[in-house]
C-alpha positions as CSV (number, residue, x, y, z in Angstrom):
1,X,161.5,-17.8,97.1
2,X,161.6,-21.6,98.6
3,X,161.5,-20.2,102.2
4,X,158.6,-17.6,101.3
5,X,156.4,-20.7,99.9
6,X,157.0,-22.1,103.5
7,X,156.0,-19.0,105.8
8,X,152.4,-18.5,106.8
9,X,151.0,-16.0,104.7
10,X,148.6,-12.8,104.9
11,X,147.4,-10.8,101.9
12,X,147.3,-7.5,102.5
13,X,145.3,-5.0,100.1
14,X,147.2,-1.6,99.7
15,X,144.2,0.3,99.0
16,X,145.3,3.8,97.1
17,X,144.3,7.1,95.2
18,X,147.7,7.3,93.8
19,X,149.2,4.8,91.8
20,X,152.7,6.0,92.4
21,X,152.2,6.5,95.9
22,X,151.0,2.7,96.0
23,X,154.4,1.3,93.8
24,X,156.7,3.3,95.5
25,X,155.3,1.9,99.4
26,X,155.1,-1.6,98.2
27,X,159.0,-1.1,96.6
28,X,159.9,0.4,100.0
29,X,158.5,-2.9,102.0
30,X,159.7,-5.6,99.7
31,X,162.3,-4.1,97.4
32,X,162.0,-3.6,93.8
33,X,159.8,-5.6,91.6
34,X,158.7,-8.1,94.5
35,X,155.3,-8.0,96.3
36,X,156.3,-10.1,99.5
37,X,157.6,-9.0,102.8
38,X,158.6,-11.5,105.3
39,X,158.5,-10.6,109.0
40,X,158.7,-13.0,111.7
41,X,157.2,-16.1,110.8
42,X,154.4,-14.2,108.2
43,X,155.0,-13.9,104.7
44,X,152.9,-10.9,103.8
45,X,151.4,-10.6,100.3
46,X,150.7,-6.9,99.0
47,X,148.3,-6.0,96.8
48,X,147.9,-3.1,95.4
49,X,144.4,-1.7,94.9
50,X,143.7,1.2,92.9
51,X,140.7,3.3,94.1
52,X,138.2,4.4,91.2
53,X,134.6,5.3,91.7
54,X,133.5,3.2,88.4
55,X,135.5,0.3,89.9
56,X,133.9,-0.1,93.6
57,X,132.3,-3.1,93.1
58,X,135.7,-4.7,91.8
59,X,137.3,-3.2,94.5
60,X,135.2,-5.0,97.4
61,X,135.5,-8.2,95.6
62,X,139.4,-7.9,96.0
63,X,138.9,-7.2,99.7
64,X,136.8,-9.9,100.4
65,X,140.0,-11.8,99.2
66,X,142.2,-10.4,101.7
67,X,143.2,-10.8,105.4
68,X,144.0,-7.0,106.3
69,X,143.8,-3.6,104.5
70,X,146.1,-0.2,104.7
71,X,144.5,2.8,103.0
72,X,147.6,5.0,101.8
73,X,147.0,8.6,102.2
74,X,149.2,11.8,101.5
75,X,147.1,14.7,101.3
76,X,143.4,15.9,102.6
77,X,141.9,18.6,100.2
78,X,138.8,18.2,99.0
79,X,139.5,16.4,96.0
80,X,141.8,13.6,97.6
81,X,139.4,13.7,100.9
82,X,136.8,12.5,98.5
83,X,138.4,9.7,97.1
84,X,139.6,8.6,100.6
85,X,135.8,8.7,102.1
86,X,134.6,6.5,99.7
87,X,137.7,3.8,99.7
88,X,137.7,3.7,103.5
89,X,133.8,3.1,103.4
90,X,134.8,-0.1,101.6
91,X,137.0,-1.8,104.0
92,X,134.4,-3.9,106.3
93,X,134.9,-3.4,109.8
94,X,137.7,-3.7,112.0
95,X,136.3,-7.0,113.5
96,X,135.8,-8.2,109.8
97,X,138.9,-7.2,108.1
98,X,142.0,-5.5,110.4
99,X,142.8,-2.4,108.7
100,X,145.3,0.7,109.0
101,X,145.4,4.4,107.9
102,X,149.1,5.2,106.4
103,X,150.2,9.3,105.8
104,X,152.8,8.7,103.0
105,X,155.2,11.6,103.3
106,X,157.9,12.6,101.3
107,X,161.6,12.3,103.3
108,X,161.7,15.9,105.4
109,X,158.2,17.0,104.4
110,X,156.9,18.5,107.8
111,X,153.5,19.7,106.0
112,X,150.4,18.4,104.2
113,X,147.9,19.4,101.7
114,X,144.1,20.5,102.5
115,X,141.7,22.5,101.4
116,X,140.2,25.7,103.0
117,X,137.3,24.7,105.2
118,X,135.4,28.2,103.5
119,X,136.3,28.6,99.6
120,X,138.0,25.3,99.5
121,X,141.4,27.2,98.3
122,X,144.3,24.2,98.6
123,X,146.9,25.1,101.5
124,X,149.5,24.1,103.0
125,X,149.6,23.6,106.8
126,X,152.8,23.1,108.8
127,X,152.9,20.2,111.6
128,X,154.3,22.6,114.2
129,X,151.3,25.1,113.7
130,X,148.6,22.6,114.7
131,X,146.3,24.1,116.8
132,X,147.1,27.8,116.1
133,X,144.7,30.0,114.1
134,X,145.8,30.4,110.5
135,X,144.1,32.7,108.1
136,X,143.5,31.4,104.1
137,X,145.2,34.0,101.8
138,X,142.6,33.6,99.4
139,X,139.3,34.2,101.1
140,X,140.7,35.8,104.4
141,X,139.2,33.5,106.7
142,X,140.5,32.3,109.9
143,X,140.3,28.8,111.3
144,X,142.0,26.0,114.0
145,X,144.9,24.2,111.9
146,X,144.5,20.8,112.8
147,X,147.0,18.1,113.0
148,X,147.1,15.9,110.1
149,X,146.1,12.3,112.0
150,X,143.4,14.0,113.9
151,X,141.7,15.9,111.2
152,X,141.8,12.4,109.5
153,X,140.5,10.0,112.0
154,X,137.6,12.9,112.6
155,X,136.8,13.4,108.6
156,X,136.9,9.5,108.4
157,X,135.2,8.6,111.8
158,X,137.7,5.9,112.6
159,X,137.3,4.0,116.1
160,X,140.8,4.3,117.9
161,X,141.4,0.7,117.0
162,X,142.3,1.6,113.4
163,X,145.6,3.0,113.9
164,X,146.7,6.3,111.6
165,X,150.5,6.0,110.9
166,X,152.5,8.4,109.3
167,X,155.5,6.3,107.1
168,X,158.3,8.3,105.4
169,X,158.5,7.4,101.8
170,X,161.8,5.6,101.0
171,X,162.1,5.3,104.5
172,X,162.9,1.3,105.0
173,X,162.0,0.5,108.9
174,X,158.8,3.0,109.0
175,X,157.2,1.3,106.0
176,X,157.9,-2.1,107.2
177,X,157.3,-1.4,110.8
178,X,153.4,0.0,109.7
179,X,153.1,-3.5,107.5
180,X,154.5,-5.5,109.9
181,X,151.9,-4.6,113.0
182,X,149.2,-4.9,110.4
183,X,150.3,-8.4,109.4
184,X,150.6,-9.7,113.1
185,X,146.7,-8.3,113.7
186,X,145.9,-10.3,111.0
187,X,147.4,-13.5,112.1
188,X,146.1,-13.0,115.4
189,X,142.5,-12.7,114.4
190,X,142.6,-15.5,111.5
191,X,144.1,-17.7,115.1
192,X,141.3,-16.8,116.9
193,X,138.5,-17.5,114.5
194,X,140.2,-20.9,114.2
195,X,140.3,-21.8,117.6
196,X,136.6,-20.6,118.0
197,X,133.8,-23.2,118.8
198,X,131.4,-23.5,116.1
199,X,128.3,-25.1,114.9
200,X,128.6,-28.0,112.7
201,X,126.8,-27.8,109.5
202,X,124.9,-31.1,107.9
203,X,125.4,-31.3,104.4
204,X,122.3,-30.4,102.1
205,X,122.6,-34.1,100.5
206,X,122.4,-35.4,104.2
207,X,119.3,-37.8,104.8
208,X,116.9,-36.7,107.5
209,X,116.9,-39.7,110.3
């Protein structure tokens, strides 16, 4: 704990729908029943947000109290796509607050979860069939199956500097590696807003000349 104290630090808000989802990534990164992560030369601080709509307010206010931000994802039917919209429309921007999109999968799961794009039925869609036409059993339909990350960063509207990563859960490097290019954005902002040039600012108690 002595050598975390002396690290640089970034606090890094794990913004999720699913508090489970949101334990077991942090236990992945630090290890059980710590919140750090030490990479480099950067101690990085996770937080753990939970997403609620009655709670938004709270939830910006924790933000605004951050350095970075990494909405965890696993599935994108209608329910949890809803719940997603409205956490990601509370990170500020990318030049405000560096942020990441992570697809939490469980180890050897090759699929994902969304809804029909006609009756809203929940399906499952196969990585390997992106791009094919599938047909939902339940209204007969047909459609494109898209590709998780792409049907994400469309839904969402992300600009290609938010990177969308898909970690394996339990999976040690992945997890890490995903925190660990966040935390170095981070640092490399917070360095470059200190070396900017700004205007000084005279205090309100200051005398006019």
């Amino acid at each position: 704990m002595k050598e975390e104290l002396s690290q640089p630090r970034v606090a890094i808000a794990l913004i999720a729908v699913d508090a489970a989802g949101g334990e077991r990534m942090i236990a992945t990164v630090c290890g059980e029943g710590r919140t750090t992560f030490l990479v480099d030369d950067i101690a990085a601080d996770l937080r753990l947000l939970m997403y609620a709509p009655a709670a938004e307010m709270e939830l910006a206010r924790q933000l605004s109290e951050c350095d970075a931000a990494a909405l965890l994802v696993s599935h994108v039917d209608a329910i949890s796509l809803e719940r997603i919209r409205s956490a990601y429309r509370l990170i500020p921007s990318e030049y405000a607050l560096p942020a990441s999109i992570l697809i939490l999968r469980e180890p050897g799961r090759m699929e994902f979860k969304m809804s029909c794009p006609t009756c809203g039925q929940k399906l499952w869609v196969r990585d390997e069939d992106a791009g094919r036409n599938g047909r939902c059993p339940h209204c007969k339909k047909t459609f494109v199956l898209p590709a998780q990350t792409a049907y994400l960063r469309g839904v969402l509207m992300t600009p290609e500097v938010v990177p969308i990563i898909t970690v394996t859960e339990g999976h040690v490097g992945k997890c890490q590696g995903a925190v660990a290019e966040l935390a170095a954005r981070a640092r490399r902002q917070s360095q470059a807003l200190k070396s900017a040039t700004m205007r000084v600012q005279l205090a309100d108690n200051d005398p006019v000349a």
